[in-house]
C-alpha positions as CSV (number, residue, x, y, z in Angstrom):
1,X,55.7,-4.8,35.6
2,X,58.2,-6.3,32.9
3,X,58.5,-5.5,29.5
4,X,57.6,-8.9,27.0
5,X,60.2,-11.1,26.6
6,X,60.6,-13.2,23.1
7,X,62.3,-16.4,23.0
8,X,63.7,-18.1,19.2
9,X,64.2,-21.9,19.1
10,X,67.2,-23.1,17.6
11,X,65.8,-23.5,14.1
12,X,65.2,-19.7,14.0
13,X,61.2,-20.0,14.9
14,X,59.6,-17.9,17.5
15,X,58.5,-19.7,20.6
16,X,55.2,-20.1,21.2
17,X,53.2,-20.2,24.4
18,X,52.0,-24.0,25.6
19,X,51.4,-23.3,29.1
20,X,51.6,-22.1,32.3
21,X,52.5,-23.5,35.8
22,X,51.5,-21.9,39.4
23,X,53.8,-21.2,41.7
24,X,53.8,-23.7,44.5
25,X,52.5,-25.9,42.8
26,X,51.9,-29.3,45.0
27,X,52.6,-32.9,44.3
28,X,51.5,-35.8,46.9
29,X,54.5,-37.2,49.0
30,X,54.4,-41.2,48.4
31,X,55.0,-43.0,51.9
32,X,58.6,-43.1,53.1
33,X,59.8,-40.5,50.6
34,X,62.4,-37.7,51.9
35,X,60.7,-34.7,52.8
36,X,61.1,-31.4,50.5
37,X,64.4,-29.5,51.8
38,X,63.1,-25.4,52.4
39,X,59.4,-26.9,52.1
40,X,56.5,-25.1,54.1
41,X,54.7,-28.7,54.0
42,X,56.3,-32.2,55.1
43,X,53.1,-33.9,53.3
44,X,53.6,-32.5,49.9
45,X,56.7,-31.4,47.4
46,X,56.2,-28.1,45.5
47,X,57.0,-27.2,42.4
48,X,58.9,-24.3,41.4
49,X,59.3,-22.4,44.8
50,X,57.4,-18.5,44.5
51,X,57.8,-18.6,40.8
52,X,55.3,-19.4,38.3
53,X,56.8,-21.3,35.6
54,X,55.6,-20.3,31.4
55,X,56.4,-23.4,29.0
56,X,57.3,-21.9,25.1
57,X,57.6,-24.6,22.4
58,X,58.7,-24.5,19.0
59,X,55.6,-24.1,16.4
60,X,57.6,-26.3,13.4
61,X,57.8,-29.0,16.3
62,X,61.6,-29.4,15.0
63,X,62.4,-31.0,17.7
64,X,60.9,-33.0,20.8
65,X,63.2,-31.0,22.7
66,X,62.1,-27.9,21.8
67,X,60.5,-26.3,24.8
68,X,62.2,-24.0,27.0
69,X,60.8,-23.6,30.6
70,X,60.7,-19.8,31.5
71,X,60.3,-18.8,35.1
72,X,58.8,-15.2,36.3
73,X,58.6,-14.0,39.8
């Protein structure tokens, strides 16, 4: 288990959660594309490799930048 962690955005507001992404999470390979280096599949790429992936965004929306990608394993 981990203890919560809390992210601040540059303009001093607490991030807030948006979303989440799975672990592993698959995308369609287009034809003639290079396949995935460390991949299990050759017909799909995945997305962040064993982690899942937590998107925080700033709440004042200071920024369109303002989101920070947080990964957990």
């Amino acid at each position: 288990m981990q203890d919560p962690e809390y992210y601040r955005c540059a303009c001093g507001s607490e991030l807030a959660f948006v979303c989440q992404v799975p672990e592993n999470w698959e995308f369609g390979v287009r034809p003639g594309a290079p396949v995935q280096p460390y991949s299990i599949r050759d017909d799909a790429y995945l997305l962040f490799l064993g982690h899942e992936v937590y998107l925080l965004a700033c709440p004042k929306r200071c920024d369109p930048a303002a989101v920070l990608p947080v990964n957990q394993n």
